[in-house]
C-alpha positions as CSV (number, residue, x, y, z in Angstrom):
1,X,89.5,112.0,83.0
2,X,87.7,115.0,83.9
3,X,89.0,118.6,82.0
4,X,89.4,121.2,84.3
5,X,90.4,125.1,83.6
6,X,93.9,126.3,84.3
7,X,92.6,128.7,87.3
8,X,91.5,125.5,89.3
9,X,94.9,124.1,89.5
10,X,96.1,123.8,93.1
11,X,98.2,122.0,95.3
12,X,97.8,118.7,95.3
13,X,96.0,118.5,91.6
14,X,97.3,115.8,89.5
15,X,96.9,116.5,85.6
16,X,98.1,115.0,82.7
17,X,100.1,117.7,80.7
18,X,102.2,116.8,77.4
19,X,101.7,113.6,78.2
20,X,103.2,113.2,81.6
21,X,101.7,112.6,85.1
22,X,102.2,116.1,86.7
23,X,101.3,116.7,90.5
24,X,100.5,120.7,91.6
25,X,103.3,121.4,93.9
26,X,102.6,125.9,94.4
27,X,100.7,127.8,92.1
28,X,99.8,131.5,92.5
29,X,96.8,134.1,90.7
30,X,98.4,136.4,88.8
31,X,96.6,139.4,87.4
32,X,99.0,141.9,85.4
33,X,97.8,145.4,84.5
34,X,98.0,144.3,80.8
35,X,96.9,141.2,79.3
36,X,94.9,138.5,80.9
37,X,95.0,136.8,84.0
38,X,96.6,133.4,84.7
39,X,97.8,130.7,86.8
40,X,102.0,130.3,87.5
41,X,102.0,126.5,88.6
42,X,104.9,125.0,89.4
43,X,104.7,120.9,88.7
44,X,106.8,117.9,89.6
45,X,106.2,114.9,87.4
46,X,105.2,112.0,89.4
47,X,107.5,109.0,87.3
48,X,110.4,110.4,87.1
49,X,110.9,113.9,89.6
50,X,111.6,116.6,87.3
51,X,110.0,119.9,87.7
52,X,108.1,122.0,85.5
53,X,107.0,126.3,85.7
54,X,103.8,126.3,83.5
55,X,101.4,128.8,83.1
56,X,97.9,127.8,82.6
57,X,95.1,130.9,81.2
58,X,91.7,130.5,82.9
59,X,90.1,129.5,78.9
60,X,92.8,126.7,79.1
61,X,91.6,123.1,79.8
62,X,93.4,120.4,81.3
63,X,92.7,116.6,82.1
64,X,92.3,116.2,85.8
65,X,93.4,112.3,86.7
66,X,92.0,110.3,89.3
67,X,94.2,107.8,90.7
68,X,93.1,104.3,91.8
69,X,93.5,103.5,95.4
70,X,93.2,99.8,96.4
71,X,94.2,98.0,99.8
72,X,96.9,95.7,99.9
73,X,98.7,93.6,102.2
74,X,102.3,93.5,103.0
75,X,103.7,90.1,102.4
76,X,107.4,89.7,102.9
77,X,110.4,91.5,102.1
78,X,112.8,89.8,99.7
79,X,116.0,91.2,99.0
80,X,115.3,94.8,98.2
81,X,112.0,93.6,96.4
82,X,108.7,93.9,98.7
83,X,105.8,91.9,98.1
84,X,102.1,93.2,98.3
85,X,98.9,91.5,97.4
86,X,96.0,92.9,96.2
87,X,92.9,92.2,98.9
88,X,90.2,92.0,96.2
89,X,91.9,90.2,92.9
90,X,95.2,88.4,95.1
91,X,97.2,89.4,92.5
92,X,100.6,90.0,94.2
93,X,103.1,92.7,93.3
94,X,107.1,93.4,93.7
95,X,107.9,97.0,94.7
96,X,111.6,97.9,95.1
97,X,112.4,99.3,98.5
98,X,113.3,102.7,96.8
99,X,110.1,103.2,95.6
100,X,108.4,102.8,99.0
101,X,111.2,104.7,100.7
102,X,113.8,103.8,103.0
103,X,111.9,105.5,106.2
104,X,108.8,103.8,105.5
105,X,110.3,100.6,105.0
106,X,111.7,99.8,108.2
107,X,107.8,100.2,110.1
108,X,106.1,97.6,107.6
109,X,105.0,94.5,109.0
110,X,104.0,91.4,107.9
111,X,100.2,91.1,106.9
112,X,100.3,95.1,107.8
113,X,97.3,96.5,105.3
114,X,98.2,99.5,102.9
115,X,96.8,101.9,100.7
116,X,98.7,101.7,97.1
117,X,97.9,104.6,94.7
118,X,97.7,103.1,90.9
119,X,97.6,104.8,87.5
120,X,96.5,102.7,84.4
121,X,97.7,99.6,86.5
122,X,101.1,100.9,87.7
123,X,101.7,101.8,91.1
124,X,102.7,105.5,91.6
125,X,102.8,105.6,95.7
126,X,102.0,104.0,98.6
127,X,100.7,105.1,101.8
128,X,101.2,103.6,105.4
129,X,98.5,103.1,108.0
130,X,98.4,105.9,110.8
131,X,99.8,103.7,113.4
């Protein structure tokens, strides 16, 4: 993990803050007349959905994360299980259709390739081809 300053959080930047997997979701420079300048960053925690304010000082160093992204292949739905498999290893996985969301769900196909985010092994999101 690569440590970043609190004034180069932004949309989109996932850290890892006491201990969770937090995702950027607004943040905004602010410079009061007294005291030091900061960073008010509002975060969503990527396992679970709660939200967080924090305020992050630009001396303040966090641990940027990098997520994984591998291909896999859309085997069959089973149930409200999905099955993908890994195009490098074959290792296969169960995702609940929950997880991979109830709009996506309905325009995967069988064999259709995706793009599956992973952090220390565990899927966090998944993302559909274009078309």
């Amino acid at each position: 993990m690569a440590k970043i300053s609190g004034n180069e959080i932004s949309p989109g930047t996932l850290i890892n803050h006491d201990g969770g997997l937090w995702i950027a979701v607004k943040s905004q420079k602010v410079k009061p007349g007294k005291g030091g300048a900061y960073n008010q960053v509002e975060l969503k925690n990527v396992i679970n959905g709660t939200k967080l304010n924090q305020r992050f000082r630009s001396d303040e160093t966090v641990d940027e994360v990098v997520l994984e992204k591998r291909d896999f292949q859309f085997l069959f739905a089973n149930g409200d299980m999905l099955t993908f498999m890994d195009m490098d290893t074959y290792d296969q996985i169960e995702l609940a259709v929950e997880f991979v969301g109830e709009d996506q769900v309905r325009f995967l196909q069988d064999g259709m390739k995706t793009l599956v985010q992973l952090y220390e092994g565990k899927p966090i999101g998944i993302k559909l081809p274009q078309q």
